[in-house]
C-alpha positions as CSV (number, residue, x, y, z in Angstrom):
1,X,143.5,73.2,-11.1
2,X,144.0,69.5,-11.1
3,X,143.9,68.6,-7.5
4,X,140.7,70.5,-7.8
5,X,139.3,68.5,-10.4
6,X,140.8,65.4,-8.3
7,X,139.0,66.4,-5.1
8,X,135.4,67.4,-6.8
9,X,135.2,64.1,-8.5
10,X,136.3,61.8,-5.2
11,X,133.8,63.8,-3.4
12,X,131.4,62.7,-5.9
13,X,132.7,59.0,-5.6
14,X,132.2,59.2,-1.8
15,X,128.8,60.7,-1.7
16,X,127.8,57.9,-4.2
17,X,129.2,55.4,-2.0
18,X,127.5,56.9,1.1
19,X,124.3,56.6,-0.7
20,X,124.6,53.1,-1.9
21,X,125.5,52.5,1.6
22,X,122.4,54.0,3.0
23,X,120.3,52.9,0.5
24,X,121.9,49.1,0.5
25,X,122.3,48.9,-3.3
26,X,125.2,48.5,-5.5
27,X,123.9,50.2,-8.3
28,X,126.1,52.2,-10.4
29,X,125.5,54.0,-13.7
30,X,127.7,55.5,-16.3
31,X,127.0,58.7,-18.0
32,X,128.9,60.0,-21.1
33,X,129.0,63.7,-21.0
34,X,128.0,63.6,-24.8
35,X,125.0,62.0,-24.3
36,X,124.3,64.6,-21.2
37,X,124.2,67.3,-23.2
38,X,122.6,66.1,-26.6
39,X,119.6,64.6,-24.6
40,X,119.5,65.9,-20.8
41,X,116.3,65.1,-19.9
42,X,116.1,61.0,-20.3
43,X,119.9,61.3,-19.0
44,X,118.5,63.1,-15.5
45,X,115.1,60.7,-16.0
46,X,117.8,57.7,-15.7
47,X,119.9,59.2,-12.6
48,X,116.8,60.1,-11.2
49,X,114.5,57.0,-11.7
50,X,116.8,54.3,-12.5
51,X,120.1,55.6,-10.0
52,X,118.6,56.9,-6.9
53,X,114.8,55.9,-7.3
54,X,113.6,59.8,-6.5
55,X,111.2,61.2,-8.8
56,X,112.5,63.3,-12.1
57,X,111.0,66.4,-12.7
58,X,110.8,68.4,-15.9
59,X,112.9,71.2,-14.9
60,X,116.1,68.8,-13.8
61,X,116.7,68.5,-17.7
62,X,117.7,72.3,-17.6
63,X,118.3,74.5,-14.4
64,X,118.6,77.2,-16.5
65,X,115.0,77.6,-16.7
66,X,114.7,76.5,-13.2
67,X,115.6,78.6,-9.7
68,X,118.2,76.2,-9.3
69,X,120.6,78.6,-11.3
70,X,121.2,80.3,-8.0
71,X,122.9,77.1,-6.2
72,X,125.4,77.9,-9.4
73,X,126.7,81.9,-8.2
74,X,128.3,80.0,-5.4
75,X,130.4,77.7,-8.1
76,X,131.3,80.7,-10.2
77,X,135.1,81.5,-8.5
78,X,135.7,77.7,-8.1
79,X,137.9,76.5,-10.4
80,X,136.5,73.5,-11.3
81,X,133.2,74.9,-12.3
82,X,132.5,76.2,-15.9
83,X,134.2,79.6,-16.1
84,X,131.0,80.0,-18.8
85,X,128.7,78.4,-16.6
86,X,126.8,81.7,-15.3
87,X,126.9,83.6,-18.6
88,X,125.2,80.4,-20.6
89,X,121.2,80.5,-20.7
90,X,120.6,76.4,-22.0
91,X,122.2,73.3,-21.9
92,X,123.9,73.3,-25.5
93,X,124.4,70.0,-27.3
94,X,126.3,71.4,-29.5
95,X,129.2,71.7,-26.9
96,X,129.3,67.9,-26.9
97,X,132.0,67.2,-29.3
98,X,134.2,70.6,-28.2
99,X,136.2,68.5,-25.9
100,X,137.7,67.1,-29.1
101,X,138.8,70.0,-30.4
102,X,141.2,71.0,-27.6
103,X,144.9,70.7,-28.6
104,X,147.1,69.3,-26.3
């Protein structure tokens, strides 16, 4: 499960590079998962606008209500996803803070 993790966030880390790359910028951004969740629409609005300079749209704040749930069935056996991720119907910010709960 770990090299999983390892090798979804590098491929992340690569596509961002190839993209500052193409689009000749250095421009970097970070995003704490926290504030993802309690506010999702100026946090797409800034990865959208201020990140890639594409054009945010209302429904990026939550694929839930959007057809974009469907790019997600894919995801479902891949570890790395959200085992919940299909059975949830929102982005809940109340699930920002349960990372802190988990004993190690």
């Amino acid at each position: 499960v770990e090299q999983s993790w390892v090798d979804t966030n590098r491929a992340c880390d690569d596509f961002m590079a190839a993209y500052r790359e193409a689009a000749g910028t250095t421009s970097s951004m970070r995003l704490r998962y926290e504030d993802f969740l309690r506010d999702p629409a100026t946090c797409t609005r800034a990865i959208c606008e201020d990140l890639l300079g594409i054009r945010w749209e209302e429904g990026m704040a939550n694929p839930y209500e959007t057809s974009a749930v469907k790019s997600f069935e894919a995801a479902e056996s891949k570890s790395t996803t959200d085992q919940k991720l299909l059975k949830r119907k929102t982005i809940e910010p109340r699930q920002a803070e349960k990372w802190r709960e988990v004993q190690l």
